[in-house]
C-alpha positions in Angstrom: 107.4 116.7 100.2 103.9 115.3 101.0 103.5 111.5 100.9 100.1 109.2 101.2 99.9 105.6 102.7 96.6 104.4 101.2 94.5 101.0 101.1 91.7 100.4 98.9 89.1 97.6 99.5 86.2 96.5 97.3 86.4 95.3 93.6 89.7 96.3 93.4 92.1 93.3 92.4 91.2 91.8 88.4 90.9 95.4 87.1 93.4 96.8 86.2 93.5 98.9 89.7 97.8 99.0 89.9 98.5 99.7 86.5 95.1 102.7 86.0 96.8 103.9 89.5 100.7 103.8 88.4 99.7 105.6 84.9 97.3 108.4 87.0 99.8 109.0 89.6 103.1 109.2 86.8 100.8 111.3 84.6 100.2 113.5 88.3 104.1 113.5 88.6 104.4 111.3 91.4 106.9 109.1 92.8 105.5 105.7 95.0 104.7 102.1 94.5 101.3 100.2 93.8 100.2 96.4 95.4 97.8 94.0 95.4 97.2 92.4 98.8 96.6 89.1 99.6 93.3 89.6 101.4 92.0 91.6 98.2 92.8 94.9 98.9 95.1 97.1 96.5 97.8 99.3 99.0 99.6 102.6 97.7 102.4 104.5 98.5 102.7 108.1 96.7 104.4 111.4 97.4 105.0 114.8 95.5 103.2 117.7 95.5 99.9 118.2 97.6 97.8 119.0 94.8 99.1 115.8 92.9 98.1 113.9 95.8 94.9 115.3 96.3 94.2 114.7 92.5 95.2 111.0 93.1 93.6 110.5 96.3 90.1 111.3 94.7 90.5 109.2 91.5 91.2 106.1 93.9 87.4 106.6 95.6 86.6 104.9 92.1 89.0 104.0 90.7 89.2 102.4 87.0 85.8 101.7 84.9 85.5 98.1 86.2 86.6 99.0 90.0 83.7 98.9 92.6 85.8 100.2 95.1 84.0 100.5 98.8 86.4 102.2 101.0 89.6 103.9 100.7 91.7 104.6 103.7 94.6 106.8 103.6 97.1 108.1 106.4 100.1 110.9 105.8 103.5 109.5 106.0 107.3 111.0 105.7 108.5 111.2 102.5 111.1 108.3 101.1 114.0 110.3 99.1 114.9 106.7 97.5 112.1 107.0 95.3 112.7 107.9 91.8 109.9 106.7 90.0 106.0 105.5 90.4 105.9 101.4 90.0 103.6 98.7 90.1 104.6 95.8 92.6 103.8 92.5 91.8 
């Protein structure tokens, strides 16, 4: 299974980034985890089908209506069979 490793910098924090991200990427069927970072940047972890990802991958260049998001960098990374679900972190 196809997994994503992704960091998104801008207006991204205060906007309901995580929880926009966690409902796209369960709605998408995928299984991963979304943060806020202490230096302002939101970081993802998703995996499930390559299409999915894709899908998700796109909809965090802009993420929610109140996200100014500036750059989003994204690397491929092995799958974690301990995931079960999509969550936010906090």
């Amino acid at each position: 299974m196809p997994a994503i490793h992704g960091w998104v910098s801008g207006k991204v924090q205060g906007v309901y980034f995580r929880a926009s991200t966690a409902k796209k990427a369960n709605a998408l069927g995928l299984k991963g985890w979304v943060r806020n970072l202490e230096d302002g940047r939101v970081e993802f972890f998703a995996q499930g089908q390559e299409e999915a990802l894709s899908v998700l991958e796109t909809w965090c260049k802009r993420g929610p209506v109140l996200a100014k998001v500036k750059a989003l960098d994204i690397i491929s990374e092995p799958e974690n069979p301990v995931l079960t679900v999509f969550d936010v972190i906090k």
